[in-house]
PyMOL Python script that loads the backbone (N, CA, C, O; Angstrom):
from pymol import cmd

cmd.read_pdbstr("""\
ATOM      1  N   UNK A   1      -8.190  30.018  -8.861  1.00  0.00           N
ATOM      2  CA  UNK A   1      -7.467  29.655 -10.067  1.00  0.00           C
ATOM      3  C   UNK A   1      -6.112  30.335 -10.114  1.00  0.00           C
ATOM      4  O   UNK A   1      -5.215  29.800 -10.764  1.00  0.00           O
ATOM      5  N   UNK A   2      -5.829  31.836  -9.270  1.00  0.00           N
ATOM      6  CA  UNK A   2      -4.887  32.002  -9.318  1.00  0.00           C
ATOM      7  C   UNK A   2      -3.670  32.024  -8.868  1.00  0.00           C
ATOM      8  O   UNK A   2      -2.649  32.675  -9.088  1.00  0.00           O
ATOM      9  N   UNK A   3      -4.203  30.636  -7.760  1.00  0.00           N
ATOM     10  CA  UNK A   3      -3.315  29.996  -7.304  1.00  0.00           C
ATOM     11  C   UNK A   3      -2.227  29.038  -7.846  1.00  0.00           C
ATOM     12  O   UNK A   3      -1.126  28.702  -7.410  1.00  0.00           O
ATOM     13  N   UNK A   4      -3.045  28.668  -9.129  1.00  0.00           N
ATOM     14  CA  UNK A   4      -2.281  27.209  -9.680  1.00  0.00           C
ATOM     15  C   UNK A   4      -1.608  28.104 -10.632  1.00  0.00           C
ATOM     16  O   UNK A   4      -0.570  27.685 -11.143  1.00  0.00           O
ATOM     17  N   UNK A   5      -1.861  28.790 -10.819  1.00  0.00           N
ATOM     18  CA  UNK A   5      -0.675  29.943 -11.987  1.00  0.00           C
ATOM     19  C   UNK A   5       0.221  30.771 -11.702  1.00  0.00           C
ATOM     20  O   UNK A   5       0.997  31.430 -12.393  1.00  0.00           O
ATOM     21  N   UNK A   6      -0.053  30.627 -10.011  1.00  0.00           N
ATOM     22  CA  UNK A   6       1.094  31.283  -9.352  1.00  0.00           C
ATOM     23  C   UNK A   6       2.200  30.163  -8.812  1.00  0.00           C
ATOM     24  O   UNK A   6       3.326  30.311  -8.338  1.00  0.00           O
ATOM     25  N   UNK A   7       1.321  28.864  -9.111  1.00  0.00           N
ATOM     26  CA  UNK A   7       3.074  28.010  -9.020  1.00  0.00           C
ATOM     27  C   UNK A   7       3.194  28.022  -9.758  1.00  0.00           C
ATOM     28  O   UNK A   7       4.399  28.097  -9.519  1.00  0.00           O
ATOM     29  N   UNK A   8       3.140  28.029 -11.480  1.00  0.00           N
ATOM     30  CA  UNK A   8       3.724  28.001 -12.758  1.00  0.00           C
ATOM     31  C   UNK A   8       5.014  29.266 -12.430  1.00  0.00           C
ATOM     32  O   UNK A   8       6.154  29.118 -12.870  1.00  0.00           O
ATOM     33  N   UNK A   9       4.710  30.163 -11.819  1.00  0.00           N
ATOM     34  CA  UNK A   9       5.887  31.366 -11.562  1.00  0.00           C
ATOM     35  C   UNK A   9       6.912  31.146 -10.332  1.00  0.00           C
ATOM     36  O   UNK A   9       7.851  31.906 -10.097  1.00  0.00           O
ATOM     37  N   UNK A  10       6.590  29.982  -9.576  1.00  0.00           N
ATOM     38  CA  UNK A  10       7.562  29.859  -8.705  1.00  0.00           C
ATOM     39  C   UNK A  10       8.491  29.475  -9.049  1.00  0.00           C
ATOM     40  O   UNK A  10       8.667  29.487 -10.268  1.00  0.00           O
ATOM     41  N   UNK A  11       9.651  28.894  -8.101  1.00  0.00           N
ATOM     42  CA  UNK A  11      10.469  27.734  -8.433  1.00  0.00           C
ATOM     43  C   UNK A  11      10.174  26.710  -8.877  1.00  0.00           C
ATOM     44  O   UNK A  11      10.484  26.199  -9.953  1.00  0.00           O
ATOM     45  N   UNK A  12       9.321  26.217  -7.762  1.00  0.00           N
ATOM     46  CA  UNK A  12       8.914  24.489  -8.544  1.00  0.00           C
ATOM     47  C   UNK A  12       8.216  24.725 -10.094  1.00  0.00           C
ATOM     48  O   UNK A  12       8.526  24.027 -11.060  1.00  0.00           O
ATOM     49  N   UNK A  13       7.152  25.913 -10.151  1.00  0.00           N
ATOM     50  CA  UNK A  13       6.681  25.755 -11.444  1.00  0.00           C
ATOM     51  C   UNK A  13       7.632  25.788 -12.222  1.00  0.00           C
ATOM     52  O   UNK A  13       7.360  25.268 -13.305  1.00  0.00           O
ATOM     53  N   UNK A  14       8.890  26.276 -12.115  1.00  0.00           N
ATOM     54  CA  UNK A  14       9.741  26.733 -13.558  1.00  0.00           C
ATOM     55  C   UNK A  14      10.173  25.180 -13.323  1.00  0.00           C
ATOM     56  O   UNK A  14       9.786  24.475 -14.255  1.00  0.00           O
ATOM     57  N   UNK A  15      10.780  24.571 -12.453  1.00  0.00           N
ATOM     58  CA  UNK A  15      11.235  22.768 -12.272  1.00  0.00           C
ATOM     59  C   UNK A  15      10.157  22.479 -13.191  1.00  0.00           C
ATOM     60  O   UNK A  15      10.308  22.973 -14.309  1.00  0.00           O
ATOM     61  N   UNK A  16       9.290  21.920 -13.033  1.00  0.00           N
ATOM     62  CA  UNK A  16       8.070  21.466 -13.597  1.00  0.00           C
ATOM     63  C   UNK A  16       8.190  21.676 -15.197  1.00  0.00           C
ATOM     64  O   UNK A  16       8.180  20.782 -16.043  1.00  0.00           O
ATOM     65  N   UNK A  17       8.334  23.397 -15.462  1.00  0.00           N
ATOM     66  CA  UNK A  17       7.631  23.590 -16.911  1.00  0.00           C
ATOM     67  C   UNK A  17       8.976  22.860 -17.340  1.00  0.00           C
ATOM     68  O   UNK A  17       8.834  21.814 -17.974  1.00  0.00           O
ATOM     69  N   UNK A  18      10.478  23.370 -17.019  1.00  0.00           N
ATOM     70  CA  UNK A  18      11.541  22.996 -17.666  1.00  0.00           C
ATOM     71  C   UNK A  18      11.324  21.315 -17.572  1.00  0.00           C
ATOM     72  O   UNK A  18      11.382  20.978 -18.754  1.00  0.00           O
ATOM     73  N   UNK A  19      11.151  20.356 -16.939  1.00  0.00           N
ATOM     74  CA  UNK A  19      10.953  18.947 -17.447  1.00  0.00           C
ATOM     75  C   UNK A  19      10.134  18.888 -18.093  1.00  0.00           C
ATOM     76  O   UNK A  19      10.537  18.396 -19.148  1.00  0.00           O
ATOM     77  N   UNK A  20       8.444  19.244 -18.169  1.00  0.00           N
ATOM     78  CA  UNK A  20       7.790  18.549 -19.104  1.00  0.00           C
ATOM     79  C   UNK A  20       8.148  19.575 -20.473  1.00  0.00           C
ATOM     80  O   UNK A  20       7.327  19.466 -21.383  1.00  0.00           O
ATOM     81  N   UNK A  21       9.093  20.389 -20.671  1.00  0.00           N
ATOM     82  CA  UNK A  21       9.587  20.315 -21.551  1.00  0.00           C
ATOM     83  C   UNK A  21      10.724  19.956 -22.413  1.00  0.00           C
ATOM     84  O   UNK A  21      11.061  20.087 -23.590  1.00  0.00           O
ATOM     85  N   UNK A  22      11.310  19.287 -20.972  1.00  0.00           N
ATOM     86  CA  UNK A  22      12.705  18.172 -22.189  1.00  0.00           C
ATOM     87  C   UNK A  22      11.537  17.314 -21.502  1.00  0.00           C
ATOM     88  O   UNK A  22      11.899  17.115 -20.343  1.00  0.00           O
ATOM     89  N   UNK A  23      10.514  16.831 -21.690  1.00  0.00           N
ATOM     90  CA  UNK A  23       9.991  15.341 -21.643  1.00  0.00           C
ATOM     91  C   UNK A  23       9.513  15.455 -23.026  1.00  0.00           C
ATOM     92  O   UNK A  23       9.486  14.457 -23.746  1.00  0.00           O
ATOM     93  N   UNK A  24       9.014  16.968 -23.572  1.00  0.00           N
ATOM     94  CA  UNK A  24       8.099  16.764 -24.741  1.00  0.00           C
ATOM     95  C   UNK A  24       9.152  17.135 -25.704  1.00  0.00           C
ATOM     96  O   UNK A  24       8.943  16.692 -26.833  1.00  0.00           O
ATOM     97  N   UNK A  25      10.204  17.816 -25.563  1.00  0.00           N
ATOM     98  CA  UNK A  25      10.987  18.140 -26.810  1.00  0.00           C
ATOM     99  C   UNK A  25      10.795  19.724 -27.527  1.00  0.00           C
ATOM    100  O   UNK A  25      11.361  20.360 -28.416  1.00  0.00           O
ATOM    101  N   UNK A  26       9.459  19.978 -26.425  1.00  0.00           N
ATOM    102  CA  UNK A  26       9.740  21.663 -26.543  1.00  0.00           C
ATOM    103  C   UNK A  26      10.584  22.629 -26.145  1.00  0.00           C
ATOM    104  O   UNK A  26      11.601  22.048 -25.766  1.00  0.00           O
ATOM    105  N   UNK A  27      10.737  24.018 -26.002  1.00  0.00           N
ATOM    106  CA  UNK A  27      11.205  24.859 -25.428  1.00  0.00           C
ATOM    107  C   UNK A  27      10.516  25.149 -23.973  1.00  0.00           C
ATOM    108  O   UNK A  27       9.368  24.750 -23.781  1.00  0.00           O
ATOM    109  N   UNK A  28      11.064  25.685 -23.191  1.00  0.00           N
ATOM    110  CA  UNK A  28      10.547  26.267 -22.237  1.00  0.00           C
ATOM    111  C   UNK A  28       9.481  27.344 -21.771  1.00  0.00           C
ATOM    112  O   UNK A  28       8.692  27.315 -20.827  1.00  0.00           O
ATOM    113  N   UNK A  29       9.866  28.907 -23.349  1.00  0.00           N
ATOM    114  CA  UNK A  29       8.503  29.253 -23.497  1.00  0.00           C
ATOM    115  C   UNK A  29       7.224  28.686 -23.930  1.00  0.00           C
ATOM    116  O   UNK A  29       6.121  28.920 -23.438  1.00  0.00           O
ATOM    117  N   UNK A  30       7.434  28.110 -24.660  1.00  0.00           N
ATOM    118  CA  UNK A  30       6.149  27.166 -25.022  1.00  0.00           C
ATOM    119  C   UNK A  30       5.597  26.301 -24.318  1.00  0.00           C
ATOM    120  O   UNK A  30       4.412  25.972 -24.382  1.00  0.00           O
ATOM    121  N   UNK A  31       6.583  25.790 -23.459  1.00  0.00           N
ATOM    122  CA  UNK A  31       5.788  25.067 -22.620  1.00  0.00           C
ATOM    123  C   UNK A  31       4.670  25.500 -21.818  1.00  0.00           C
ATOM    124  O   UNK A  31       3.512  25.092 -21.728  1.00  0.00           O
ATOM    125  N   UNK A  32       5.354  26.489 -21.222  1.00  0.00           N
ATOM    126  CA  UNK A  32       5.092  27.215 -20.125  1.00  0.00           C
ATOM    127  C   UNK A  32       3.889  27.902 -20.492  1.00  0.00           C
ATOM    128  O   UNK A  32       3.099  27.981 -19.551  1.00  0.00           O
ATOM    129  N   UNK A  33       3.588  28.305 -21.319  1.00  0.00           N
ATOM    130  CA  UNK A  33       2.386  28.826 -22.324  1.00  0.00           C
ATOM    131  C   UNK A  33       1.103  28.021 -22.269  1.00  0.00           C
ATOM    132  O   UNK A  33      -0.009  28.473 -21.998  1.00  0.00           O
ATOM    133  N   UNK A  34       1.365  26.939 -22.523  1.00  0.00           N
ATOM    134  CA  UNK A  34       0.686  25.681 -23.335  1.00  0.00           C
ATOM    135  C   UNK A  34       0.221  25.530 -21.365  1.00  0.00           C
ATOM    136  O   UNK A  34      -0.962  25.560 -21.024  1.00  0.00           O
ATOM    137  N   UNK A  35       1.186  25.402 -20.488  1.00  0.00           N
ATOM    138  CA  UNK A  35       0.711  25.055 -19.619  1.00  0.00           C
ATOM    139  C   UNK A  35      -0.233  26.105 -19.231  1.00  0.00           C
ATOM    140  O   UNK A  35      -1.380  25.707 -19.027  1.00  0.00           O
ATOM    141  N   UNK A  36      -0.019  27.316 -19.088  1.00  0.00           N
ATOM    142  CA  UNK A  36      -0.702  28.308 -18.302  1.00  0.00           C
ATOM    143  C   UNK A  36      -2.140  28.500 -18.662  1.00  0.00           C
ATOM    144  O   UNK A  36      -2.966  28.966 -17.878  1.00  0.00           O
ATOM    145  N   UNK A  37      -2.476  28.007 -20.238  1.00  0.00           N
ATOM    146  CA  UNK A  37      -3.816  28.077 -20.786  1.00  0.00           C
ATOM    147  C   UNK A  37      -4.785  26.976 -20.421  1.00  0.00           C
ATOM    148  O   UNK A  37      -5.978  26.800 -20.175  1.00  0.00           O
ATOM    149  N   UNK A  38      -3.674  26.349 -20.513  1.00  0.00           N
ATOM    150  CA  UNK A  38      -4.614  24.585 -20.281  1.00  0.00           C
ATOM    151  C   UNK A  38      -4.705  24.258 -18.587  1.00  0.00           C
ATOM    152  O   UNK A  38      -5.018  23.077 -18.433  1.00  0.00           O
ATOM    153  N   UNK A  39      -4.558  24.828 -17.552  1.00  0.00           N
ATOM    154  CA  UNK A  39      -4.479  24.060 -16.523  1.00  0.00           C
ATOM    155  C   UNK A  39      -5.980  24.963 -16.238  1.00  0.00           C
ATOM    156  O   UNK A  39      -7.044  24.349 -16.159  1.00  0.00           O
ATOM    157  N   UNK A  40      -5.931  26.193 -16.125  1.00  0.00           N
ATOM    158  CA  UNK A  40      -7.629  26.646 -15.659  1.00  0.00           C
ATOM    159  C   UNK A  40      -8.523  25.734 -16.896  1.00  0.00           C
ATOM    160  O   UNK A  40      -9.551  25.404 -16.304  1.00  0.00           O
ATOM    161  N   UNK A  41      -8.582  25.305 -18.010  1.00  0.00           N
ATOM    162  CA  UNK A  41      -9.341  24.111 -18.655  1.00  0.00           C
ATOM    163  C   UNK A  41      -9.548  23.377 -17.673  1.00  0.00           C
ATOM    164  O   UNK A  41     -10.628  23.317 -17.084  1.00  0.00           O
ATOM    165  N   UNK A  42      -8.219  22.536 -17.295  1.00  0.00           N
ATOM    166  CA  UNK A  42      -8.311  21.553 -16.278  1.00  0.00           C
ATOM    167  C   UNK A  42      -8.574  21.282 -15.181  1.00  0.00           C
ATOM    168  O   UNK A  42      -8.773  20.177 -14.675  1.00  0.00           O
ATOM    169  N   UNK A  43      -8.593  22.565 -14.626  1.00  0.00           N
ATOM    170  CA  UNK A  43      -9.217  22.899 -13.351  1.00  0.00           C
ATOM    171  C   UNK A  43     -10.690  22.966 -13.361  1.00  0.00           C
ATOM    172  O   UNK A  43     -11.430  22.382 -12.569  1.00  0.00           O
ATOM    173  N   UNK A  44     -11.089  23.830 -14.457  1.00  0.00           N
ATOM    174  CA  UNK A  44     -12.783  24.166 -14.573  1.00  0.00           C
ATOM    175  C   UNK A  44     -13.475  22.520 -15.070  1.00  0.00           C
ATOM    176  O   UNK A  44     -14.594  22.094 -14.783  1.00  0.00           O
ATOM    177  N   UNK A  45     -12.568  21.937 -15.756  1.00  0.00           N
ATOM    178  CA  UNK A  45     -13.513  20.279 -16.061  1.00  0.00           C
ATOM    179  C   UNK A  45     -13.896  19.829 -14.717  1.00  0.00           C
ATOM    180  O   UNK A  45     -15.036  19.563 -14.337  1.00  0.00           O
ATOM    181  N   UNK A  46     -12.530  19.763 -13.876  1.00  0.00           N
ATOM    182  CA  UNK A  46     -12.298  18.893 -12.685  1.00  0.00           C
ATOM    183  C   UNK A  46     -13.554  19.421 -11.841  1.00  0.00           C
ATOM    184  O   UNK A  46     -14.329  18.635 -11.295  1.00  0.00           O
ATOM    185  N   UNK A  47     -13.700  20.872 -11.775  1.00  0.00           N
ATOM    186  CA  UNK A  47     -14.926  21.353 -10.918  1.00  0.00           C
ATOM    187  C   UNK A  47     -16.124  21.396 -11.183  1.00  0.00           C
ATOM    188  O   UNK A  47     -17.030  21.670 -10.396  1.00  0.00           O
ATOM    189  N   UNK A  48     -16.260  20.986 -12.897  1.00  0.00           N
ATOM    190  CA  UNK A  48     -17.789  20.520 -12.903  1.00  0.00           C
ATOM    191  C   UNK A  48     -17.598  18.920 -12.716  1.00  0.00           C
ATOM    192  O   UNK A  48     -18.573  18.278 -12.327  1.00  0.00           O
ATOM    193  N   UNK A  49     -16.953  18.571 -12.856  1.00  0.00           N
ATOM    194  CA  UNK A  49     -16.695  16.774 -13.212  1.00  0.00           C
ATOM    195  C   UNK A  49     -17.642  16.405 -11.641  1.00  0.00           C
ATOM    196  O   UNK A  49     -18.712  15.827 -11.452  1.00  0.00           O
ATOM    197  N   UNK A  50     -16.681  17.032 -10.749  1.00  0.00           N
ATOM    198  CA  UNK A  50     -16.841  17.137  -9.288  1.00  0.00           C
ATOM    199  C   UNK A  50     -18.119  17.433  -8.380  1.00  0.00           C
ATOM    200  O   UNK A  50     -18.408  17.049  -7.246  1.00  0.00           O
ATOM    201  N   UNK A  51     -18.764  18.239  -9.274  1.00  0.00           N
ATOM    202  CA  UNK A  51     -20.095  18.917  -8.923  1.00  0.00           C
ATOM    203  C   UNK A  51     -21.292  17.706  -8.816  1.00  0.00           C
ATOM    204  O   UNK A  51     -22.344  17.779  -8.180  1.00  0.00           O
ATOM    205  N   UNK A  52     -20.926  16.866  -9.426  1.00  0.00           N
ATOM    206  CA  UNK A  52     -22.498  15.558  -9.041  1.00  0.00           C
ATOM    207  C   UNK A  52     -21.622  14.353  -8.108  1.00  0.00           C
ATOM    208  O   UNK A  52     -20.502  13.909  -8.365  1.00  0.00           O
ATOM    209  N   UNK A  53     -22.367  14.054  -7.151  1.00  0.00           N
ATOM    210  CA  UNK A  53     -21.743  13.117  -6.388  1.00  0.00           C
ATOM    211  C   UNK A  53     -21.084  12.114  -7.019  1.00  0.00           C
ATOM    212  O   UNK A  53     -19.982  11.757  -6.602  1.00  0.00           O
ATOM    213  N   UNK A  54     -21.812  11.386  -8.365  1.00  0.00           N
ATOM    214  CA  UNK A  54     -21.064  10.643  -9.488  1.00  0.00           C
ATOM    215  C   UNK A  54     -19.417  10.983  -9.789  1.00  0.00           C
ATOM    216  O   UNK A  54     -18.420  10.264  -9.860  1.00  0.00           O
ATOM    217  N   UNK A  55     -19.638  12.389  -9.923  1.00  0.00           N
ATOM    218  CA  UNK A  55     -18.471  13.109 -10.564  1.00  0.00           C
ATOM    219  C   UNK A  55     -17.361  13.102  -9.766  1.00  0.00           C
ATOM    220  O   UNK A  55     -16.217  13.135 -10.220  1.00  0.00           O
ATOM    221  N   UNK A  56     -17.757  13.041  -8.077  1.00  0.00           N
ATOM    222  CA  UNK A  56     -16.841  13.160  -7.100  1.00  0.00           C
ATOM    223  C   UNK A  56     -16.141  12.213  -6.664  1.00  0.00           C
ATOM    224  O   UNK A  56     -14.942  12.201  -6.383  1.00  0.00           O
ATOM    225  N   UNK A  57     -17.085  11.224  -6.596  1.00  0.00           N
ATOM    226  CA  UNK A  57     -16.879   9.997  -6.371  1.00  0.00           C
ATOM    227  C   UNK A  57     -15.873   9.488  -7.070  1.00  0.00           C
ATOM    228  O   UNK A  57     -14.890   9.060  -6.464  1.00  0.00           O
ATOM    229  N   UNK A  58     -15.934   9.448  -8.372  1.00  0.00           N
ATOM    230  CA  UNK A  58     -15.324   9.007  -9.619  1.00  0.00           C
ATOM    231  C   UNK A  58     -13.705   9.811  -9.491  1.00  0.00           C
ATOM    232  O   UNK A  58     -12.598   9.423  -9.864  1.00  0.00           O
ATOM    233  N   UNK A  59     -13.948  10.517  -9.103  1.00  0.00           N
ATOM    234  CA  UNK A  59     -12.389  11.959  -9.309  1.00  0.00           C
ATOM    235  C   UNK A  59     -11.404  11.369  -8.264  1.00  0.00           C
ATOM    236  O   UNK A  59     -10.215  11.110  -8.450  1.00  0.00           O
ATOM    237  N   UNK A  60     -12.496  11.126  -6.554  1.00  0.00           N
ATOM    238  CA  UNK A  60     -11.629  10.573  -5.666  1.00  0.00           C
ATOM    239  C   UNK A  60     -11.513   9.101  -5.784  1.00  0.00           C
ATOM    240  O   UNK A  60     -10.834   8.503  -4.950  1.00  0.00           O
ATOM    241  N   UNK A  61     -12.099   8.471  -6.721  1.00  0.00           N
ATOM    242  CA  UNK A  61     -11.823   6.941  -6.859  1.00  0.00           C
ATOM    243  C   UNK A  61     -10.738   7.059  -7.750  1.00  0.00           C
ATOM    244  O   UNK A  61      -9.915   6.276  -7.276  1.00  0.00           O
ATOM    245  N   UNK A  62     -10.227   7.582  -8.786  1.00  0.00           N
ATOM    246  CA  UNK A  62      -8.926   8.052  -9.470  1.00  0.00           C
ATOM    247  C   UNK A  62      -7.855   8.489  -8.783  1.00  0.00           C
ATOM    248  O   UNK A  62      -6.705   8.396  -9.212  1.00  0.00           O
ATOM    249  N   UNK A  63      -8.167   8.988  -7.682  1.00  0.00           N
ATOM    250  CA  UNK A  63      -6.994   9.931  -7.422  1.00  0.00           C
ATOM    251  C   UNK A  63      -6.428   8.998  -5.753  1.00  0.00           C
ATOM    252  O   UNK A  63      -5.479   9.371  -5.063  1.00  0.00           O
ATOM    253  N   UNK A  64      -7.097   8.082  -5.529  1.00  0.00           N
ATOM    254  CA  UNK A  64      -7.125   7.026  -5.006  1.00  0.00           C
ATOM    255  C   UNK A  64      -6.113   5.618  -4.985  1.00  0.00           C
ATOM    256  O   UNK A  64      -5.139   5.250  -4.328  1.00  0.00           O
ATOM    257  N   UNK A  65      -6.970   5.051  -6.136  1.00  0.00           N
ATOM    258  CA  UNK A  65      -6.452   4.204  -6.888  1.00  0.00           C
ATOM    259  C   UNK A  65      -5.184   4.295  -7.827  1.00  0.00           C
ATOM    260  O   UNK A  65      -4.498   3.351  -8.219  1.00  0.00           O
ATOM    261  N   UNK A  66      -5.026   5.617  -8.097  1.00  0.00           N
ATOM    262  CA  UNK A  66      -3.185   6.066  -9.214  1.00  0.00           C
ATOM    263  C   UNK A  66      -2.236   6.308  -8.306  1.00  0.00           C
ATOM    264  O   UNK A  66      -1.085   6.482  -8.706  1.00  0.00           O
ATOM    265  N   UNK A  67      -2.560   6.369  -6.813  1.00  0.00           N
ATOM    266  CA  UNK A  67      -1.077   6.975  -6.053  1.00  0.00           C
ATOM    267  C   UNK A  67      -1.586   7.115  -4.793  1.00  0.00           C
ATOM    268  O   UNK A  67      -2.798   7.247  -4.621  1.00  0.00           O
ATOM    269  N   UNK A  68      -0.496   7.096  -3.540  1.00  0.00           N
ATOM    270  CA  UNK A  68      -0.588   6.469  -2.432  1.00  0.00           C
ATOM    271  C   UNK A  68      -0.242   8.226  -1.691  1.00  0.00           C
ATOM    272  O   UNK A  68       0.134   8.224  -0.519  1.00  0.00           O
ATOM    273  N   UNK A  69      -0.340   9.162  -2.174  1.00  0.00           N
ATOM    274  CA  UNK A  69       0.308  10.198  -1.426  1.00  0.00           C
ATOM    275  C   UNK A  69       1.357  10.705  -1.744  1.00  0.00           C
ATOM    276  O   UNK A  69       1.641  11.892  -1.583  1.00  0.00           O
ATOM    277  N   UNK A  70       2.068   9.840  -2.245  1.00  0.00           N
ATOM    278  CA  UNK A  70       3.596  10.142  -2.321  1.00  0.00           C
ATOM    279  C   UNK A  70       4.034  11.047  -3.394  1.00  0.00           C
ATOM    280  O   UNK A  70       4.904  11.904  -3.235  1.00  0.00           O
ATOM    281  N   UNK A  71       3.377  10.818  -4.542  1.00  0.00           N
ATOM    282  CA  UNK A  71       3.669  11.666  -5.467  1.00  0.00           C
ATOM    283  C   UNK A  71       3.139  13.490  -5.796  1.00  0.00           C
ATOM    284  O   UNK A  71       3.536  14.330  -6.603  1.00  0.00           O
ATOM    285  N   UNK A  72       2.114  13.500  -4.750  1.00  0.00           N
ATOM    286  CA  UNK A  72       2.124  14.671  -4.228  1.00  0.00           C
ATOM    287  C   UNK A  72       3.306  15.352  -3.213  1.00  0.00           C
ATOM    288  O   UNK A  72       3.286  16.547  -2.920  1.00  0.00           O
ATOM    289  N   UNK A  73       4.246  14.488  -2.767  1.00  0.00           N
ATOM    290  CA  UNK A  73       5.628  15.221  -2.219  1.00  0.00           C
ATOM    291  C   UNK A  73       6.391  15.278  -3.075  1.00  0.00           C
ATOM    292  O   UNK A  73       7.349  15.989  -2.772  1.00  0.00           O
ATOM    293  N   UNK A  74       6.457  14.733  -4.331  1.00  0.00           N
ATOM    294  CA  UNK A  74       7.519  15.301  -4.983  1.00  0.00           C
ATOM    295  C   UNK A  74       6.585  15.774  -6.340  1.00  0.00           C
ATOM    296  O   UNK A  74       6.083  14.959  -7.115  1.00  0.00           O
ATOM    297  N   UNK A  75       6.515  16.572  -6.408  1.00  0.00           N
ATOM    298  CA  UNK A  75       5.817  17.179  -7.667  1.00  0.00           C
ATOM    299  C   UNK A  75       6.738  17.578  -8.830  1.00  0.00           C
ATOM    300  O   UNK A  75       6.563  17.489 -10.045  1.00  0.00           O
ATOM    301  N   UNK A  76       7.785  18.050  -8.099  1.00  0.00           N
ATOM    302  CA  UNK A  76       8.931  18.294  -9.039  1.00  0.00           C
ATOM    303  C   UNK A  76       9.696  17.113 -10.115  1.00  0.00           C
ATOM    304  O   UNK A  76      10.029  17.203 -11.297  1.00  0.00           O
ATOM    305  N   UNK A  77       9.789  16.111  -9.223  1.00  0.00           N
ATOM    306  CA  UNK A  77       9.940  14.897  -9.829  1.00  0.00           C
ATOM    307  C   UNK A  77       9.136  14.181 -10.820  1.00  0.00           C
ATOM    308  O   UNK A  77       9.431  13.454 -11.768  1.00  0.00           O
ATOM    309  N   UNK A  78       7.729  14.713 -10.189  1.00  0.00           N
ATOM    310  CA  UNK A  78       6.710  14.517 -11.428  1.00  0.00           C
ATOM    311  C   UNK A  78       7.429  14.310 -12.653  1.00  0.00           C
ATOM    312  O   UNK A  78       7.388  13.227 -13.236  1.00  0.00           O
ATOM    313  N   UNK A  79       8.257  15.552 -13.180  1.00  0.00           N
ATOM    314  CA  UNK A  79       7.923  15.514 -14.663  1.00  0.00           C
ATOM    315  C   UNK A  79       9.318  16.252 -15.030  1.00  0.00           C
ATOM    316  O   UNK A  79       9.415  17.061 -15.953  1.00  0.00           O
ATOM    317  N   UNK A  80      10.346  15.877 -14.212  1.00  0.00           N
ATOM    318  CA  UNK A  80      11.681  16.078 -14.274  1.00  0.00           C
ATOM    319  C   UNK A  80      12.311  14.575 -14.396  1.00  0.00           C
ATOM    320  O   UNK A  80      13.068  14.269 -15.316  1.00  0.00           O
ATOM    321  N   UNK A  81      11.883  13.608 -13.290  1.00  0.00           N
ATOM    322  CA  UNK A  81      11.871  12.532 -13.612  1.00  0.00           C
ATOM    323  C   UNK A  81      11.023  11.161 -14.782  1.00  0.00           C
ATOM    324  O   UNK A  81      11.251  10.091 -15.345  1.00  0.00           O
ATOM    325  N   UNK A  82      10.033  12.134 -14.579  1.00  0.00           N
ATOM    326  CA  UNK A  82       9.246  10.928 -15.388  1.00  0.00           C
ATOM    327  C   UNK A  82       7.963  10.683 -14.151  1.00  0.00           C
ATOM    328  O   UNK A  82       7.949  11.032 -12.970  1.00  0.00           O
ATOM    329  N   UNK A  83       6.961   9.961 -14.950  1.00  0.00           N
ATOM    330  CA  UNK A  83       5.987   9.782 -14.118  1.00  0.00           C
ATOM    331  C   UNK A  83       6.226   8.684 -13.207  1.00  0.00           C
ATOM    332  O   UNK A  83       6.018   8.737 -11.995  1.00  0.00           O
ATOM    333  N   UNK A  84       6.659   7.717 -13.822  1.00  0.00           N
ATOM    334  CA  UNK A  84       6.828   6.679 -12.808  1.00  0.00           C
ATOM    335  C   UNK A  84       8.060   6.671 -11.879  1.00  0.00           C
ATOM    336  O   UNK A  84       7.991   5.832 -10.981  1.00  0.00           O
ATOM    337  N   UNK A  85       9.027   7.333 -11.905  1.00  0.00           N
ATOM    338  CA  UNK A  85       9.733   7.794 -11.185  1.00  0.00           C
ATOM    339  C   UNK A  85       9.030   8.701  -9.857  1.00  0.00           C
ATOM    340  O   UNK A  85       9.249   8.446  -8.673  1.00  0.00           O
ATOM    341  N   UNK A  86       8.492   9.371 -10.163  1.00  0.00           N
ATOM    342  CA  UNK A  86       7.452  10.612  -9.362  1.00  0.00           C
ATOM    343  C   UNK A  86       7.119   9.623  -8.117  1.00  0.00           C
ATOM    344  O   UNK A  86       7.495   9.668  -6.946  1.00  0.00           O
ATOM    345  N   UNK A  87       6.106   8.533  -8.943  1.00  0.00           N
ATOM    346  CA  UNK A  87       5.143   7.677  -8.299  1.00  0.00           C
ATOM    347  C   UNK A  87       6.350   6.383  -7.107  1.00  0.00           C
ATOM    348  O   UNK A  87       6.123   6.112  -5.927  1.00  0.00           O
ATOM    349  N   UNK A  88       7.214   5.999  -7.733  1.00  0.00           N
ATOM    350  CA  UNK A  88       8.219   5.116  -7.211  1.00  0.00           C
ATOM    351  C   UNK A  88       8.334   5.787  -5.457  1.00  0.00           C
ATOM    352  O   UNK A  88       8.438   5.082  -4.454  1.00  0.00           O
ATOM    353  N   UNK A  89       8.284   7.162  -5.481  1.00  0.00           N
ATOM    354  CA  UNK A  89       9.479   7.573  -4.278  1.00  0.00           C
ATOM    355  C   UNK A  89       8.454   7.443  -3.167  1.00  0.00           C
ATOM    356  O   UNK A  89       8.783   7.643  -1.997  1.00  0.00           O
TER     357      UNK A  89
END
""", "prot")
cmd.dss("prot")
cmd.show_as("cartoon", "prot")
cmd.util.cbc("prot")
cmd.orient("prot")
């Protein structure tokens, strides 16, 4: 887990927090906050979600079907650009 909170402190994480916070109209501390609490949530759902073959199945049939790869190379774009921008490149 303390991996994904150690990109919130990198570069890209600060890219990241600073768009999805001119996406939401917050500040930057707050964002950044809001993110750091909620992603181990999101992580711990994803790893029980994951835990019954149902669950797995279902996670990689999502993660499948929403995107071709690509938007895992630009992560930054994620949410500096917009989502569908992210997904476009």
């Amino acid at each position: 887990m303390s991996g994904i909170l150690d990109l919130l402190n990198s570069d890209l994480g600060k890219s990241i927090i600073s768009g999805v916070a001119g996406s939401t109209g917050n500040d930057t501390d707050k964002t950044g906050s809001v993110l750091t609490m909620a992603l181990p949530v999101l992580m711990k759902a994803m790893q029980r979600n994951a835990a019954t073959p149902e669950g797995a199945a279902g996670l990689m049939g999502a993660i499948q079907s929403k995107q071709n790869g690509n938007i895992l190379d630009n992560l930054g774009g994620l949410f500096s650009g917009g989502v569908d921008d992210a997904v476009k490149k």
